[in-house]
C-alpha positions in Angstrom: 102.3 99.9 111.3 103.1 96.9 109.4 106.7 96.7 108.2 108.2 93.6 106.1 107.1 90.0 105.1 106.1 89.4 109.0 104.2 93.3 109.1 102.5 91.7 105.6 101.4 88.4 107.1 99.7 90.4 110.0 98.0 92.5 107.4 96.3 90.1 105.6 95.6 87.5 108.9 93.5 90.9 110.1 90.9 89.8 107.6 90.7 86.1 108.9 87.2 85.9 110.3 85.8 88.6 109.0 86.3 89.3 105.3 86.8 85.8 103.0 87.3 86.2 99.4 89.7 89.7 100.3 90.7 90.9 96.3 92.5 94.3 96.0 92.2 96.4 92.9 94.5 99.0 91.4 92.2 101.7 90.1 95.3 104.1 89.5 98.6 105.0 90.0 100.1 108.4 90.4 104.2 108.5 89.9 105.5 110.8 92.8 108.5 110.5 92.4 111.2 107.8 91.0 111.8 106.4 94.5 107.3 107.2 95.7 104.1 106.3 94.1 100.8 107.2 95.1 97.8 104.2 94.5 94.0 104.2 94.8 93.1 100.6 95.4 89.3 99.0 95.6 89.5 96.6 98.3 86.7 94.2 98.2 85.6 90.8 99.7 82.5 89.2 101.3 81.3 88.7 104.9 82.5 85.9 106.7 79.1 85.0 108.3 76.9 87.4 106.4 78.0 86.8 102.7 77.0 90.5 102.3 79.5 92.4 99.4 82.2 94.6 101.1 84.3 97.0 99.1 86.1 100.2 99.9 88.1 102.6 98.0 91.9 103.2 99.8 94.9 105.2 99.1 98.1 104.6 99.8 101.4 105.9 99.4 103.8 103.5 97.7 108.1 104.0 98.9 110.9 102.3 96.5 114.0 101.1 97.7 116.7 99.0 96.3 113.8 98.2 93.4 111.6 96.8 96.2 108.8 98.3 97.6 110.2 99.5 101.5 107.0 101.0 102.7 103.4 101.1 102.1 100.9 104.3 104.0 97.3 103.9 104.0 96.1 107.4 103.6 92.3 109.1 103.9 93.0 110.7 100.5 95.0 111.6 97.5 96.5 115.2 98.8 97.2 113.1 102.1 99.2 110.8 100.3 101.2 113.1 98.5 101.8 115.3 101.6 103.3 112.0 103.1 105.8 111.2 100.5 106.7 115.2 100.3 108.4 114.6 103.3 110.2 111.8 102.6 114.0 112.5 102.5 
């Protein structure tokens, strides 16, 4: 789990190495809730020593707090996503 500026930082230093070029696209958003959003994001980059085109479709459950985004879920898919926030108190 990655939680905060530090759990962001490890996210994104997981690519070092092995992805360069790392872009993420919002394809769409689905409104849960006022405090939960659902996204489906194209994640894309290149191969660090191949150069060969990477992409991959992601979902991933979106949690508001205090206006600022508290917690982000990678998910398999949509109804996953939603199920997650469901049971969010």
């Amino acid at each position: 789990m990655y939680e905060g500026h530090e759990g962001a930082r490890r996210y994104f230093a997981a690519f070092a190495g092995a992805l360069d070029d790392v872009r993420f696209e919002l394809i769409e958003v689905h409104d849960e809730s006022p405090e939960a959003a659902v996204g489906v994001i194209r994640l894309s980059g290149l191969g660090s020593a191949t150069r060969i085109p990477v992409e991959l479709t992601a979902v991933a459950s979106f949690v508001v707090t205090d206006g600022a985004v508290a917690r982000i879920v990678a998910h398999p898919d949509l109804d996953s996503a939603r199920r997650e926030i469901a049971r969010e108190p």
